[in-house]
Every structure is written in structure tokens, then in C-alpha cells.
C-alpha positions in Angstrom: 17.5 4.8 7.2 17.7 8.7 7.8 13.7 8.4 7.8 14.1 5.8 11.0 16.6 8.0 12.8 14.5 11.3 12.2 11.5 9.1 13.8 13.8 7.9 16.6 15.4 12.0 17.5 11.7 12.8 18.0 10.9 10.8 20.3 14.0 11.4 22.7 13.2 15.2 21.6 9.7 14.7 23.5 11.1 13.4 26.5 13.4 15.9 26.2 10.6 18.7 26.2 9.1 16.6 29.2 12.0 17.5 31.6 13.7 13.7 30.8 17.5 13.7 32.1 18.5 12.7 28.8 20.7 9.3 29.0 23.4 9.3 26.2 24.0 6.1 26.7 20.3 4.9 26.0 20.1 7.3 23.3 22.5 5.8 21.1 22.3 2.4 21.6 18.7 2.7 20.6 19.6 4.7 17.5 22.3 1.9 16.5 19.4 -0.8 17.5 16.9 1.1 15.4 19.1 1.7 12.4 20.5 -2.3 12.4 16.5 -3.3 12.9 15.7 -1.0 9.9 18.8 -2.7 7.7 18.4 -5.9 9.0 14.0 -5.5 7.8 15.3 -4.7 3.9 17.6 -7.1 3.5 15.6 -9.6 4.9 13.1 -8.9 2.2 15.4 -9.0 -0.8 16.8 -12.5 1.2 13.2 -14.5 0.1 12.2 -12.4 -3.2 10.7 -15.2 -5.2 13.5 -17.1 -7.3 12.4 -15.5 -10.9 13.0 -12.2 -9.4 16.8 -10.7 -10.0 18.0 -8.6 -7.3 20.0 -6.6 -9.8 19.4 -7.1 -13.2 22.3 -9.4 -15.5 23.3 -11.5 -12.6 23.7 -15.2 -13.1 21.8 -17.4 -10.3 25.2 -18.3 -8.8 25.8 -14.3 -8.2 22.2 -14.2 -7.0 22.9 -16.9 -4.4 26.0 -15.5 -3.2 24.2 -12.4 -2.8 21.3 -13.4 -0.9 23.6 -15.5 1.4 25.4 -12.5 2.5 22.5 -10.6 2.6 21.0 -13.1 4.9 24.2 -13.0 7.1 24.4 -9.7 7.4 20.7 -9.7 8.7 21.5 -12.5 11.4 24.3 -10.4 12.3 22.3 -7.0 12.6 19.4 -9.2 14.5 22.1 -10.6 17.3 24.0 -6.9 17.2 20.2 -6.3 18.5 20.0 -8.8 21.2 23.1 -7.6 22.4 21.8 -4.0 22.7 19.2 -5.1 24.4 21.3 -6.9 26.8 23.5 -3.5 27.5 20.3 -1.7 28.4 18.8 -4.4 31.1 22.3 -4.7 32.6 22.4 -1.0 32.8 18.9 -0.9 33.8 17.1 1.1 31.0 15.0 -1.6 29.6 11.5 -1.4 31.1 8.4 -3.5 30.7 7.7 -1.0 28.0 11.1 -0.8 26.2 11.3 -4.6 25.7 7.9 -4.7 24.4 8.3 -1.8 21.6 12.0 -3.8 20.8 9.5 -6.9 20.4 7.1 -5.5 18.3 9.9 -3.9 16.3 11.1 -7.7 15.7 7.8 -9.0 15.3 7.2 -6.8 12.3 10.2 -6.9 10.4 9.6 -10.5 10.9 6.6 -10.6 9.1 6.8 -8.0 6.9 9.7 -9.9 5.6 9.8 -13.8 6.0 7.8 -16.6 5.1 5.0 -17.6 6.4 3.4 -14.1 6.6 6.1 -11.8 4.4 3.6 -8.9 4.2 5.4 -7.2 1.5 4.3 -9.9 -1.0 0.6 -9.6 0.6 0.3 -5.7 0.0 0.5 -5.4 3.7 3.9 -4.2 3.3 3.1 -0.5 3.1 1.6 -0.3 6.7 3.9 -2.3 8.4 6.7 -0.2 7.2 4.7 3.0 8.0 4.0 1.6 11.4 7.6 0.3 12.2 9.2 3.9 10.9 6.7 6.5 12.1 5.3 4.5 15.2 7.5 1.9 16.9 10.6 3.8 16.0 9.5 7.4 17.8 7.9 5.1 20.8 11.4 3.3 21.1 13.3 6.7 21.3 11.0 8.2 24.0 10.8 5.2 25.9 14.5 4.7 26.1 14.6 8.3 28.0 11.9 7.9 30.4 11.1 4.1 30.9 7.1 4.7 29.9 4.8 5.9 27.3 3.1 9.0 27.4 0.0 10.9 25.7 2.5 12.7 23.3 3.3 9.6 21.6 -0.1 9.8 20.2 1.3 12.4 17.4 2.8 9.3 16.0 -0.6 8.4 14.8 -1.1 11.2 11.8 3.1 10.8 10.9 1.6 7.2 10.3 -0.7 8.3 7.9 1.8 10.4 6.0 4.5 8.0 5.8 1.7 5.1 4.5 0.8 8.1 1.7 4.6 8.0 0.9 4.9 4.4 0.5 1.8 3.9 -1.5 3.1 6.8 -3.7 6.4 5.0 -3.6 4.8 1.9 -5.1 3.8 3.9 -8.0 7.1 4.0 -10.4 7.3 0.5 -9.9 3.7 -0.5 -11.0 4.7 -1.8 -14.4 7.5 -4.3 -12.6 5.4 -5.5 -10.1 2.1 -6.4 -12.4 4.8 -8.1 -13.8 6.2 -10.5 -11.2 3.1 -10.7 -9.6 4.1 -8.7 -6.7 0.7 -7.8 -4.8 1.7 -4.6 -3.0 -0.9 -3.0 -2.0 -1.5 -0.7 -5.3 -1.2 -3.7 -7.3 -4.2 -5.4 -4.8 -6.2 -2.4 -5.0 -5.9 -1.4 -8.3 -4.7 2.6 -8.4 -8.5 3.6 -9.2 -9.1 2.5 -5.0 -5.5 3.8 -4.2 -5.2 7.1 -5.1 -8.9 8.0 -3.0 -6.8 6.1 0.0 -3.9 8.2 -0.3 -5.7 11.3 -0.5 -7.4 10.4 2.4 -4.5 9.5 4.8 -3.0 12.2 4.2 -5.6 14.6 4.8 -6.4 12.5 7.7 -3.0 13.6 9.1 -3.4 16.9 8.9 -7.1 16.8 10.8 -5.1 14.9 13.6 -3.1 17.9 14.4 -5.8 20.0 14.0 -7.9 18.1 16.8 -4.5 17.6 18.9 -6.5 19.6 22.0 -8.9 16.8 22.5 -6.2 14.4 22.8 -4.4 17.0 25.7 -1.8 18.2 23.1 -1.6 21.6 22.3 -1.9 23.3 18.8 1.5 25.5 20.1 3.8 23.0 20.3 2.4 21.1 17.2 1.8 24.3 14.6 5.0 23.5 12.8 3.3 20.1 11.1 1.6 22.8 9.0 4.2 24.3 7.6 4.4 21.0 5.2 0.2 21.5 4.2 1.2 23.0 1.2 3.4 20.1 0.0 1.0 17.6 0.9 -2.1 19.5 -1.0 0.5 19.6 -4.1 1.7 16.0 -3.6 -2.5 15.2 -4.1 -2.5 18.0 -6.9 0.3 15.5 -8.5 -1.5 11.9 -7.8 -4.5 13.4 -8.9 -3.2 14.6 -12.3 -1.6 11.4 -12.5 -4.6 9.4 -12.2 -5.9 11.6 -14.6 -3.9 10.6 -17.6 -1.6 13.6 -16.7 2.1 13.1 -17.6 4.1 11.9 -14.8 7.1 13.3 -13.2 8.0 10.5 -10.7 11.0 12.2 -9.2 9.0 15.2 -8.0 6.5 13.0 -6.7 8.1 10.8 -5.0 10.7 14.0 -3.6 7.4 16.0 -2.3 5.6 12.5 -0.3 9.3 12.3 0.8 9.5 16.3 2.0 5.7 16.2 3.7 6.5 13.4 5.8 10.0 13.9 6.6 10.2 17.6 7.5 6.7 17.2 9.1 9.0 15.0 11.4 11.2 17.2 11.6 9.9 20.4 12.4 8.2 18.2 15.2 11.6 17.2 16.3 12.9 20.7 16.7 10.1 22.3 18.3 10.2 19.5 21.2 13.8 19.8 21.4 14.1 23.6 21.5 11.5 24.2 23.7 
């Protein structure tokens, strides 16, 4: 949740940067929308875990049912909360083309990261379309609800992609054991973590080579130099995988607290240059 609303302040902090009269109005009704979208996309997904799979462990299947009933409710409620927002923002007349199409993709993926038929978290799909919903629909949402289009900037989205996937594949890690188990097929458990770890490594070097080549795609190195203050953590959070996949003993918290740090204060720092400049 804070990961969605640190996504979300970045992208009202570019349109900020961009000379956007900031609406307050917009701002947090979209933050409310993003936040209920973001609920609403994890409860869903503990709504149709498989029936041999406890939510929390001990429960009888009567508890279970009661739980996943509210759960579901609480989702409906958080989806039509949604609709509503969305209504506030046409009658006020800050939903663009643009707007209701990001809010539409936003409920297209936790739809099928989520529910049957599709229910990519099941498919070991689930790690991209969480990484896209946080680190690219969210950010797109925020700046479009300041300024009613998209714009090049929004392409910096692309590498804080990368690094939250890394984070979710790392994520997927502690729970390897569990989900060999229940036949989960996340996307470690698909790949096997000989073919993960390589893929990790990559996106998130791949991140950092975005920013680096930001002049090509008209963004400048000036405003975007703070996404390297986080390099180090990100060459140690390989340093760890790597050791890992070595045999090395593993320290889970630390891991999983560095893939956290690199892509959340690489968001961040983003978020404050815009907004300060």
C-alpha cells in the first residue's frame, strides 16, 4: 500500500515539475481510488486461493469461509467505492479520455491477476502484473489526474518496472518451499531459480541503464541523477541473490528489506526531485 501511494505522489510530483495547477481535489480522490484498487487486488487473490490452501494456518473450513466471504465483500465494496470516484471526477470534469482508460486498465489487471479465468498469480504471471499495476498504471494515474494527458516523463516508469518485478521475484523466494508445495506456479516456481536469479539480475541492471540513456528519450540525467543514489543497494541486493544461489546461507529479511529499499527510495528520490524543483 505505501509502495502504490509512493508510485501515485510521483506522478502528481511530475506534473507538478511541469507547471500543472495542482488539483487537490483530483489528487486525493485518485490516491483513495489507488489505495482501495490496490486492497481490493489482494483480497481478491486470497478470495479464490484454491480450497486446500489455509489463509491462516489452524482455521477450520467454516472460519475459512467466513473469511473469504468478507474478504470478498470488502473487495466489492472497495471496487464500487471506485466507480463512485470515478463518477466525482467526470462530474467535476477531471476524467479525460486518458484518465478513464489508465482506471480501466487498473481494473482490468487486478481482475486478472486475481480471478478466474485468467488469475495470473496462479500462472506465474503474477509478478508483472503487480510490477506493472504499482510502478506503471499507478504513477500514470497520478499524473494524469493533474493534467488530463500523458507525457514523455511517464516513460521513467518503465526502469521502476523493472525494479519492482526484481522485488517481487525476490519476494517469491522465502516462500519457495510453500509454494512447491501447493503447487503454486509463481513465476520462480515455473522457471526454476537456476533461470530466475539471471532474470533478476538482469531487470535490475536493466533499470539502471534506463536512466542512464534517459537523454535519448528527451529526459535529462539532472533531474533523474537521484535513481543512482540506490546503485549500491541494488549491486548488493544481486551480491545477496547471487550468494544465495550459490548455496550461501540466507538471510531473507535483509534481502527482501534491500529489493524493498532500491525500488522504493529509487521512487522516492524521484518523487522529491520533481516536486522540489
Amino acid at each position: 500500500m505505501l509502495l502504490a501511494a509512493l508510485t501515485y505522489f510521483l506522478g502528481a510530483s511530475i506534473a507538478n515539475y511541469l507547471g500543472k495547477p495542482f488539483r487537490i481535489d483530483s489528487f486525493w480522490l485518485g490516491l483513495i481510488a489507488i489505495l482501495l484498487a490496490q486492497t481490493s487486488m489482494n483480497l481478491l487473490a486470497e478470495v479464490f486461493r484454491p480450497e486446500n490452501e489455509a489463509i491462516v494456518v489452524g482455521q477450520s473450513r467454516r472460519e475459512r469461509i467466513l473469511l473469504r466471504n468478507n474478504a470478498l465483500y470488502v473487495s466489492i465494496a472497495a471496487l464500487t467505492a471506485n466507480a463512485v470516484i470515478a463518477f466525482i471526477l467526470y462530474n467535476n470534469h477531471h476524467l479525460s479520455v486518458a484518465a478513464f482508460f489508465f482506471l480501466l486498465l487498473s481494473l482490468i489487471l487486478i481482475l486478472a491477476y486475481a480471478t478466474p479465468p485468467f488469475r495470473f498469480i496462479n500462472r506465474g504471471f503474477g509478478e508483472l502484473v503487480l510490477a506493472a499495476h504499482i510502478a506503471y498504471v499507478i504513477p500514470s494515474i497520478g499524473y494524469i489526474l493533474q493534467s488530463d494527458e500523458t507525457h514523455r516523463f511517464l516513460l521513467i516508469s518503465i526502469p521502476l518496472t523493472f525494479l519492482a518485478f526484481a522485488y517481487f521475484i525476490v519476494m517469491n523466494f522465502p516462500a519457495f518451499a510453500s509454494d512447491s508445495k501447493y503447487n503454486r506456479s509463481t513465476l520462480l516456481t515455473r522457471l526454476g531459480w537456476e533461470r530466475a536469479v539471471p532474470l533478476h539480475h538482469l531487470f535490475v541492471l536493466l533499470a539502471y541503464l534506463f536512466f542512464l540513456a534517459a537523454p535519448v528519450f528527451g529526459l535529462s540525467l539532472s533531474l533523474l541523477w537521484p535513481a543512482f543514489l540506490t546503485l549500491p543497494f541494488a549491486l548488493f541486493q544481486i551480491f545477496q541473490l547471487h550468494n544465495i544461489s550459490l548455496g550461501a546461507p540466507t538471510n531473507w529479511t535483509l534481502l527482501t528489506v534491500t529489493a524493498l529499499s532500491v525500488f522504493g527510495l529509487t521512487a522516492y528520490f524521484l518523487s522529491l526531485t520533481f516536486w522540489l524543483r
